[in-house]
Each structure stands twice: as structure tokens, then as C-alpha cells.
Steps between C-alpha positions, in 0.01 A plus 500: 500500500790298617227227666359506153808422328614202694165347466469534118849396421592186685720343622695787376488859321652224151151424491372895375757411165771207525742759447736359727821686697391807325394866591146409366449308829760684740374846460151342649692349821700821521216680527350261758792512677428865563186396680662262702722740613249688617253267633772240613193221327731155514230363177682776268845355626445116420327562182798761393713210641362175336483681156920547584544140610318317183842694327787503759666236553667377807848633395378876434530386069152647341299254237455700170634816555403777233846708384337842429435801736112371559637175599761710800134596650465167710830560702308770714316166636796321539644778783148566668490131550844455651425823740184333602582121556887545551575161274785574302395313194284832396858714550650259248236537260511837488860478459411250227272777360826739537714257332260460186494892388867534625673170403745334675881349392326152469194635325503835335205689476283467173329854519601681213600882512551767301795661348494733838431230744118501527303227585308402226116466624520119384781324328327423148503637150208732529621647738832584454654777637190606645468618897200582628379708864315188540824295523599763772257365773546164404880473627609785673340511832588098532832627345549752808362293754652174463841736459477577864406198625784293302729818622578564096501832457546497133176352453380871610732693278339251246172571569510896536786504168168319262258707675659811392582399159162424385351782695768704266330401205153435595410776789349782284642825697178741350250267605614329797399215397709123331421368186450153472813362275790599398719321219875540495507418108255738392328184322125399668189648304414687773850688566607844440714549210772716719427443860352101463267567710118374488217770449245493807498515891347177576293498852659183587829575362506750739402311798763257430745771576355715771495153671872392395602875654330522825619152571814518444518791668376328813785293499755692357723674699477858554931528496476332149660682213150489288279541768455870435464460110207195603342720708499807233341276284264356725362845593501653152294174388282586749399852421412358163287249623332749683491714216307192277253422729131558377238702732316134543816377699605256251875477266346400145707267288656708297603763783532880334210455252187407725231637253656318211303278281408147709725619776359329809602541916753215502432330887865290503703803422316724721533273795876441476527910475286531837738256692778679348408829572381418887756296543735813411346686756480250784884464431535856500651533114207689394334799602209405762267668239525250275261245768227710344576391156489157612261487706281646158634207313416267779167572485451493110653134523235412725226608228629210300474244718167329479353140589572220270267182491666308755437766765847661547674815339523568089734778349375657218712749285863268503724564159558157391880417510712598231818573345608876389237617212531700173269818591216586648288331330688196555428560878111550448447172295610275806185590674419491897393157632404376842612300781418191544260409214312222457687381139855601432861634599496651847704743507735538839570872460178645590455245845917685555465849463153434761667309720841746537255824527334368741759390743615847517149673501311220722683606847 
């Protein structure tokens, strides 16, 4: 999948979208840079590297940088490639990437926040006051591991501090499972009245955040003061993602309602929640049981990954990307697409959540 990739968007992964230092194209190289960690394959390097390049300047500064969580997503490239190559203009663009959701004395930051502190998910209208698990993934585990390279540990009290206050208000403790959204102000269509939070447990919504867990919990220190209440959460989210899957393997897109009306096995979702889940147990934070769960999941993905015209792989079943929705039915009218397709927006998320599954199921 990863040969396929580089060969259909060239020069670089801003060919799939022109969407730029964003998560839309970062989650993709992420994910690819799980296989080259694994196969140690110098292509996936240079392309993950010449897709950083066409926006890093000499100087570490980043061309059109995006101030919202999805736009934090491209730092994780930033460190990989200073770890890799050793050339200290990728440490100073992460650093840039730190400065942009942190702010500086020169330059404050232009992320909003909530009345409690909370990152907004992005800094505009529509969104206001609204944090999302999404958000989660997108800037903590840069958050935590550019905090230990820079030697700032605040940047991991940060990180762990935002983790637990959305999880406050958007882990549901009966279900195990995170709602998508959660608005401060009680204000969004889709928010609860008293608690302001959304309605459903999105697939992908949950993905997001097993991922943001288990990864900061990688890095994370075990002598931290959250680490226990990270870990808690990580394993509690996992019992209810064991709980939602279906008998056929898959995590549908709405998670605790599988036979519901137009429900559908959502592949993006359930691929992030198999890397999460075995990479939980290869890190020894989850029960060695749950390998079986992924392991299930792993091979469901594979079921919806056919043979598109050019000759490499197609994902079928991938929720289109969205923002936090109404209700259910909300959910069911964004229908399933595929990836690629021959006309239209190709969406990133499904190629991710394939890619990160199987660098931890691949071995």
C-alpha cells in the first residue's frame, strides 16, 4: 500500500488533496512511517522527507502553518525526521510547531481556549469553545515527545492536563466508550443541554483517542503524576471497544448501535482501534487477551481492501471526514466511500488507519 501511495501521489502525498502542512496529508506519512520502521525501506523516508522540505525552510520557520489542533498533526514528522537524518533544521521546526499552539513573548499563540483552558479544536467561530477527542491525537503525542526532547517538561503536564479534561467530559464511564464533541457553552446543535456533549460514539472518533492514549503513553513517563489516570483510561476505553465490536470483526461507524438503520463496518476507525489495541499489548498496558480482538479486527480490515484500476490496493467502507454531527441520522447520511476513486476527494483517513494497523499486525 505504501508503494502504491508514492506512485499515485507525486512528487509528494500534496498531490492526493493540496491540503498542505495539514493532518490530511501527515496522518498518511505517519502511517508510512510505521512501515518504515519496520521494514527500514529508504523510498518511504525520502518521499516522507521531500513532502517536509517543499514546507521547511532552511531556518526550521514552516510555510503556511494551520493554527488548529489538525494543523499540530504534522509536528510528529518534524521529530521522526530529525531522529532519522540528525539535521537540526527538523528540531527547529518542530519547535516552530511548539511555538505556534503555545506562543511565544514575541508571538503569542492565536489558538483560542475556553473559559477552562481547553484548546479549542480550531480557532474560528463555528467552532468555538468546542474540543474534540480528535484534537487529542492531533497534539498530544507531538506535545509529549517534543517535551522530552526540548527537556520541557511542562509540555507533558500540558499534554496529560488537556487529555484528562476532555476525557472528563467526553469518556462515557457506562459505555466505555468517547463521544465525539464536547462544547463548553452548551451552544452547537448537536450538544447536550446539561452535559454539552454530542450524541453518538463515532468509530473514528474513537480511534482518534485510543491512538492519542497508547501513544502518549509510550512516551510518557511511568513516574508522571497522570500516568496512572492515562492508563485507567486507556484500559477502560479498551474494554469498550472490545465490548462494540461486531461478530464479523469490524467497529461500525456509529460504535454501540451496529444493527441500526444504514449503520455500516467503518474500515478507518476500525484500523486505528486494531493498532491501538495491539499496540497496548505489545507495550504491555493491556491485557495480552486483547491481541485476539485485534487480530479479529485485523482481519475484517483486510476484507475491505480490494484492487482498484491501476492495479494496487482500494479501501472500501472509509467514513468520509467530518465535523461532530447532530444524531444518528446525521452520521448515516455521510455515507461510506472508497479509496482511491477514479473522480473525487480522496480521503487520507482510510489509507491511515491501514497503514498504522498494519505496522503493528504485519511483524
Amino acid at each position: 500500500m505504501s508503494n502504491a501511495i508514492m506512485q499515485r501521489y507525486s512528487p509528494t502525498i500534496d498531490a492526493m488533496g493540496n491540503n498542505g502542512w495539514d493532518h490530511a496529508n501527515s496522518v498518511v506519512l505517519h502511517g508510512m512511517e510505521k512501515i518504515y520502521r519496520r521494514t527500514g525501506d529508504k523510498a518511504y523516508l525520502q518521499y516522507i522527507q521531500a513532502f517536509a522540505d517543499r514546507f521547511i525552510k532552511s531556518d526550521g520557520s514552516i510555510k503556511a502553518l494551520h493554527a488548529s489542533m489538525d494543523g499540530m498533526h504534522p509536528g510528529v514528522l518534524c521529530l521522526f525526521l530529525y531522529e532519522e537524518t540528525g539535521d537540526k533544521k527538523y528540531l527547529q521546526a518542530a519547535k516552530t510547531m511548539r511555538d505556534m499552539m503555545l506562543g511565544t513573548a514575541a508571538k503569542p499563540s492565536t489558538f483560542m481556549r475556553t473559559p477552562h483552558g481547553g484548546y479549542w479544536h480550531k480557532s474560528e467561530p463555528r467552532y468555538k469553545n468546542v474540543m474534540t477527542v480528535d484534537g487529542l491525537y492531533m497534539a498530544y503525542p507531538f506535545l509529549v515527545r517534543y517535551g522530552l526532547v526540548a527537556k520541557e517538561p511542562a509540555l507533558l503536564d500540558l499534554a496529560a492536563s488537556q487529555i484528562l479534561m476532555v476525557s472528563a467530559s467526553s469518556f462515557d464511564q457506562r459505555h466505555k466508550l468517547a463521544y465525539h464533541g464536547w462544547d463548553w457553552g452548551k451552544e452547537q446543535p448537536w450538544a447536550h443541554p446539561i452535559t454539552g456533549n454530542s450524541s453518538q460514539f463515532w468509530s473514528r472518533a474513537s480511534g482518534w483517542y485510543s491512538m492519542a492514549l497508547v501513544d502518549v503513553l509510550e512516551y510518557l513517563p511511568p513516574a508522571h503524576p497522570q500516568y496512572g489516570k492515562l492508563l485507567f483510561l486507556f484500559q477502560n476505553l479498551a474494554q469498550g471497544i472490545k465490548t462494540a465490536q461486531h461478530v464479523d470483526g469490524f467497529w461500525y461507524d456509529v460504535l454501540d448501535v451496529p444493527a441500526g438503520a444504514g449503520n455500516f463496518p467503518e474500515t478507518s476507525g476500525s484500523g486505528m482501534m486494531v493498532y491501538a489495541l495491539q499496540k497496548g499489548v505489545n507495550l504491555q498496558l493491556l491485557d495480552p487477551a486483547y491481541a485476539a480482538v485485534a487480530q479479529r479486527g485485523w482481519h475484517a480490515v483486510q476484507t475491505n481492501v480490494g484492487r482498484f484500476q491501476d492495479g494496487g490496493p482500494q479501501i472500501h467502507s472509509v467514513a468520509p471526514g467530518m465535523g461532530v454531527q447532530k444524531d444518528y441520522e446525521a452520521y448515516m447520511a455521510i455515507r461510506p466511500v472508497s479509496v482511491p476513486v477514479a473522480q473525487g476527494k480522496h480521503h487520507a483517513h482510510g489509507y491511515m488507519g491501514v497503514l498504522m494497523a498494519a505496522s503493528v499486525m504485519e511483524q
